[in-house]
N, C-alpha and C positions, 0 to 999 in steps of 0.2 A: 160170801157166796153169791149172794145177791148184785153184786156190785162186779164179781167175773162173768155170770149171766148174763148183766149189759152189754158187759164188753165182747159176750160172743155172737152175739144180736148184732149190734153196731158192726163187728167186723162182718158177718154174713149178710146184713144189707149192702154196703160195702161192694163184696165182691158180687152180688145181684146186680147193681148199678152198670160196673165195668165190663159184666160178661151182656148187659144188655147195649153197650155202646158199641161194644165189638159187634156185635151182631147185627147194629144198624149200619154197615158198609158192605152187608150181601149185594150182589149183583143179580137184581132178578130181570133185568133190561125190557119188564112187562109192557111200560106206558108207551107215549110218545117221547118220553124222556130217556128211555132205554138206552142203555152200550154202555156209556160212560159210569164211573166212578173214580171218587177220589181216591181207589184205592187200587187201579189200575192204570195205565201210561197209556194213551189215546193212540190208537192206533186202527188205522181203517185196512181192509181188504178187499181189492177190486179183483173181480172174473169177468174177464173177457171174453167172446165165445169162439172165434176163430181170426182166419184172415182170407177164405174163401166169399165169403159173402160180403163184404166189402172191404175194401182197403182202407177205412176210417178208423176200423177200432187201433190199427197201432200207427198211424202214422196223424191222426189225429186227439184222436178221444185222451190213448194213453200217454202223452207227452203232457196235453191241456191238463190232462189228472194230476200229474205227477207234480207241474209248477205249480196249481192249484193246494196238495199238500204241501208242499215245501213252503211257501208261503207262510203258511198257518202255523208252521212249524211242527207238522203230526207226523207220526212215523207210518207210515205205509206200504203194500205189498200189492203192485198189480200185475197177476198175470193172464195170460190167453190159456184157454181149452183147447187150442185147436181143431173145436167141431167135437170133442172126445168127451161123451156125457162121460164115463166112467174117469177121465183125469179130471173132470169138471167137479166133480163130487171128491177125489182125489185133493185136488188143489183147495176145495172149501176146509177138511176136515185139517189142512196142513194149516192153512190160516187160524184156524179160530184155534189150536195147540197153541200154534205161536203166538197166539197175546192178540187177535183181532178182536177189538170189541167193536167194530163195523164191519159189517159185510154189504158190499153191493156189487149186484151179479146183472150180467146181460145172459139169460136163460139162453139153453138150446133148444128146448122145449120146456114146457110148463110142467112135465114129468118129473125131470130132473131138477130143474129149477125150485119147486114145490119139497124136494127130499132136503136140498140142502139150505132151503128157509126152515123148514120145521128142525132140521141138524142146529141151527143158528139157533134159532127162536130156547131151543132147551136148553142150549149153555150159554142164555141170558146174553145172547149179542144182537147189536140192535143191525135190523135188516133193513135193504134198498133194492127197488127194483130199479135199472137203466136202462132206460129207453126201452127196455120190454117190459109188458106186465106179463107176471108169472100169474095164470091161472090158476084161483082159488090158493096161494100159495103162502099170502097174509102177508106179506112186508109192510114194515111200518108207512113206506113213503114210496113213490111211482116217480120219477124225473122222464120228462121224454118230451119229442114232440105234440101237436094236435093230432096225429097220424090221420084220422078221416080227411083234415085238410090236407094233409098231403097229399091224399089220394084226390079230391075235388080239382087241386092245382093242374094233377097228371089229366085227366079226364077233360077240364079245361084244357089243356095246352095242347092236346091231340087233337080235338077238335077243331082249334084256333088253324092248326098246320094244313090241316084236311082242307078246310075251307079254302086258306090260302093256296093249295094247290088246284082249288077247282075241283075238288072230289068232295061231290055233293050227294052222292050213293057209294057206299065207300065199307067194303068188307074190310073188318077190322078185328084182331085178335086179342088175347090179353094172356100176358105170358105174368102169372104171379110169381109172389115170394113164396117161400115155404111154409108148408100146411100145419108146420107145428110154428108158427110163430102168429103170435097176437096181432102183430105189427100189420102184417101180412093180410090179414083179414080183414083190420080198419082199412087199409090203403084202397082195398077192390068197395069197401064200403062206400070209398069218397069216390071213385073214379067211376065204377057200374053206377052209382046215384047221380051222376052227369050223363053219361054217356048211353042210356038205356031207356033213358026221355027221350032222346034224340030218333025220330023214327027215320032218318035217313042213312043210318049206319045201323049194318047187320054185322052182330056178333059172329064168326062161321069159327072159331076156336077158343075156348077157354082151359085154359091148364095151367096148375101149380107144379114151379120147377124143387123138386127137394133138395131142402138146405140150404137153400139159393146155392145152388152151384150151376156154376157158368158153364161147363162143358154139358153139365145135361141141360142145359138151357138151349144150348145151340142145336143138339139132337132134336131136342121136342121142337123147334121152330121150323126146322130141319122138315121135320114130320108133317108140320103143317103147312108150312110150304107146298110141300110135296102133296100132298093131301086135296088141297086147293087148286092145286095145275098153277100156282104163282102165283091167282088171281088174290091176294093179299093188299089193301091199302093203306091200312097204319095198322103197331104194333101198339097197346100198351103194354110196355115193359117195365114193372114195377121199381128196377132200381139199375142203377149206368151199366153193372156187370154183366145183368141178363142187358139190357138192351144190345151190347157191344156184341154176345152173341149172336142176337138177333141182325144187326150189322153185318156182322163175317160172311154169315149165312145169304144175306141180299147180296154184298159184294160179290160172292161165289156166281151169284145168278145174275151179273150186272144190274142188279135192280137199288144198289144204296145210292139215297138221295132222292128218290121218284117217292120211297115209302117210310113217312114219316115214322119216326122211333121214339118215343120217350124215355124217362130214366129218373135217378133219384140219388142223391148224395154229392152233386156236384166234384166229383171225383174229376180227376187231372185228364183221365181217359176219355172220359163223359163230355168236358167240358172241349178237347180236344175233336172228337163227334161232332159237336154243335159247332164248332168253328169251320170243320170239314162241310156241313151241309149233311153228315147223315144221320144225325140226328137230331132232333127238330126242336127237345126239351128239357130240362131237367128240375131238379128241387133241391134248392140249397138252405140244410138244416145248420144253422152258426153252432158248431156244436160246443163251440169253448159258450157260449151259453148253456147249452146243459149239462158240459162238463161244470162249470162254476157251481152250477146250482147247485148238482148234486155233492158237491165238495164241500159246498156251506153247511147242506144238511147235515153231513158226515163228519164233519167236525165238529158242529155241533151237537151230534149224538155222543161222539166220542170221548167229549168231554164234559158227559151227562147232561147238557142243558135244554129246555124244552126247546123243539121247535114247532114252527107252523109252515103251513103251506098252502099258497094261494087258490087250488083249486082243486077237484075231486073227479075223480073217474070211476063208474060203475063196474068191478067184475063179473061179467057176464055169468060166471060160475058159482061164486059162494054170494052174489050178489050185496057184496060191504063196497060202500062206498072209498076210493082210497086215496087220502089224502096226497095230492099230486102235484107237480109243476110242470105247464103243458105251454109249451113254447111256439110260438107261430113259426111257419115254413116260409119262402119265395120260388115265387119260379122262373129260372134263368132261361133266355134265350142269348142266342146271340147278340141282344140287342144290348143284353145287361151283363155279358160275361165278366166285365171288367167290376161288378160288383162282388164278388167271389174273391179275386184278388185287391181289391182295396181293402176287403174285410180282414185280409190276413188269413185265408183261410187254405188256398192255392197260392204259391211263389211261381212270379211273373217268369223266372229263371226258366221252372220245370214246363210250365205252361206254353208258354212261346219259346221251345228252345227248335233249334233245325230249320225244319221247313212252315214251320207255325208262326216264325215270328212277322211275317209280312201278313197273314190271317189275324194275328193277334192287335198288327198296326189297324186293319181294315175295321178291327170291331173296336177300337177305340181302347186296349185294354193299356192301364199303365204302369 
C-alpha cells in the first residue's frame, strides 16, 4: 500500500513538472523583450498611413522594409491605410490574427494609433512606433527622425534664401503639417524657434493643412495669397507636397522663383522645385536608415531577444520617457542635390529625366 502511494506521489509531481514547463512558453510580450517566443514563427507587421502625404511611405520606406525583412529571413506583412483610421484598425486586428508578433505603425492620429497599441499590447505583441509618436499610446520602441531638427534645418534654410534675395523685411507664412500628427508639431517647434527671433520677418499667416493633403494646401495658400494682396515673401512649407502647392499657386500669379518655398522629404518633385529655382529647400531624411533600424528592432523583438536603443523621447502626454532611435536630417539645396542621388535615395533616371537633365548637368548631380 505504501509503496503504490509513492508511486502516485512521484507520478503527480511528474505531471506538476510538465504542466509547469508548458506554461513557461506563454506570450505575455510585457518587457522590452516582448513579441517573440519560441513557440511562435517571427513575424512582424507594418501600417502605413497613406500615400497622400508623401510619396515616401511606398516608394521608399516600404521596399527598404521589405529587403530589410527578407534579409533577416522573418516573415512579414506590410500594408498602407490609405489615410482610412477605420482600415487602419481594420488591417491591425487582420495582422495580429495572422500570426504578427510585431507590430509597427505610422499612426494617423494618436487616436487611432493608441487603440490599436493597446489592441497589440493585450494579445501580448510587441509594439513600434515609425516615425511618429503615437501620443500617450506606450509602444515599446519610437524609430524616427530628430523632427525639432528638422524643423530648425527648414527655418534655417528660409531664411538663408530670404537674405539671399535681399528681403531683409520679409512677410512670411507657415503652411503646417497636420494637427493630428506629432511630427508636425516638432517640425514648427524647430522652425518658429528660428524664425521668431528674427525680428525682421513678420509672420502675416499661420495654418495647419489637414492630413497633409496637398489640394487643401493649395486652397489655404490660395487664401492667403489672396488675403495679403500677394504681398507674401517666403513660405514655410513643412514638407515638398505642401510646398508644390504653395508653388502652383505662385506660378498662377507669376510670382515662382521671386518667393522662396521650402519642403521636406527630398522627394523627386521637391528635388525637381529646387533645380527649377522654385523652391529654395528641402530635408533629406536617409530613410533606408530608419527603415534599418526599425527592422533590427523588429526582428529582434520577433524573435524574443532583448533589445536597446540609443536614445529617448519624452511623451508630451503620459509623459514616459520612450526608448528611441532619433536620426539626424540634411538640408538640400541646389548646391548638394546630387547628395540625394549618390545616397541611392532618388534615381538619377527619374530625377534628370526630359527637360531636367541639362539643370541636373548644371548642379553637378551624377
Amino acid at each position: 500500500m505504501r509503496r503504490r502511494l509513492l508511486n502516485v506521489i512521484a507520478a503527480v509531481a511528474a505531471l506538476t513538472l510538465i504542466l509547469a514547463a508548458c506554461g513557461g512558453n506563454n506570450d505575455n510580450g510585457g518587457g522590452t523583450s516582448g513579441g517573440g517566443t519560441s513557440g511562435k514563427t517571427p513575424k512582424v507587421g507594418v501600417i502605413l498611413p497613406d500615400t497622400k502625404s508623401s510619396a515616401r511611405w511606398e516608394t521608399a520606406d516600404k521596399p527598404l522594409l521589405e529587403a530589410a525583412f527578407k534579409a533577416a529571413g522573418v516573415q512579414y506583412d506590410i500594408q498602407n491605410a490609405q489615410g482610412d483610421k477605420t482600415q487602419f484598425q481594420t488591417i491591425a486586428d487582420q495582422m495580429i490574427t495572422n500570426g504578427a508578433n510585431v507590430l509597427m505603425i505610422v499612426n494617423l492620429d494618436s487616436g487611432t494609433g493608441k487603440a490599436v497599441l493597446d489592441k497589440a499590447k493585450s494579445q501580448g505583441v510587441a509594439t513600434i512606433d515609425y516615425d511618429r509618436l503615437t501620443l500617450n499610446g506606450g509602444a515599446q520602441y519610437y524609430v524616427s527622425f530628430n523632427n525639432v531638427a528638422v524643423g530648425t534645418l527648414q527655418g534655417e534654410g528660409l531664411a538663408k534664401c530670404l537674405e539671399a534675395k535681399g528681403k531683409n523685411n520679409a512677410n512670411i507664412v507657415y503652411l503646417n503639417g497636420s494637427p493630428t500628427d506629432n511630427n508636425a508639431t516638432l517640425f514648427k517647434q524647430g522652425y518658429d524657434g528660428v524664425l521668431s527671433k528674427m525680428t525682421q520677418y513678420k509672420k502675416v499667416a499661420d495654418q495647419s493643412v489637414p492630413e497633409w493633403d496637398n489640394q487643401k494646401a493649395g486652397t489655404i495658400f490660395e487664401q492667403m495669397y489672396t488675403q495679403q494682396k500677394g504681398k507674401i515673401d517666403g513660405v514655410l512649407a513643412a514638407n515638398d507636397g505642401l510646398g508644390n502647392a504653395a508653388i502652383a499657386i505662385l506660378k498662377k500669379n507669376s510670382a515662382n522663383g521671386e518667393v522662396p518655398v521650402t519642403g521636406q522629404d527630398a522627394t523627386v518633385q521637391g528635388l525637381q522645385n529646387i533645380l527649377d529655382g522654385d523652391q529654395c529647400m528641402t530635408v533629406y531624411k536617409a530613410v533606408k536608415q530608419e527603415a534599418d533600424a526599425a527592422a533590427k528592432l523588429a526582428v529582434g523583438l520577433a524573435k524574443g531577444e532583448q533589445q536597446t536603443a540609443p536614445d529617448t523621447i519624452k511623451d508630451p502626454e503620459s509623459g514616459r520617457d520612450v526608448p528611441s532611435v532619433l536620426l539626424q536630417p540634411v538640408a538640400i539645396t541646389k548646391d548638394n542635390v546630387n547628395d540625394v542621388v549618390a545616397d541611392g535615395y532618388v534615381k538619377k533616371s527619374e530625377l534628370c529625366a526630359g527637360s531636367f537633365a541639362s539643370k541636373c548637368a548644371a548642379a553637378g548631380v551624377k
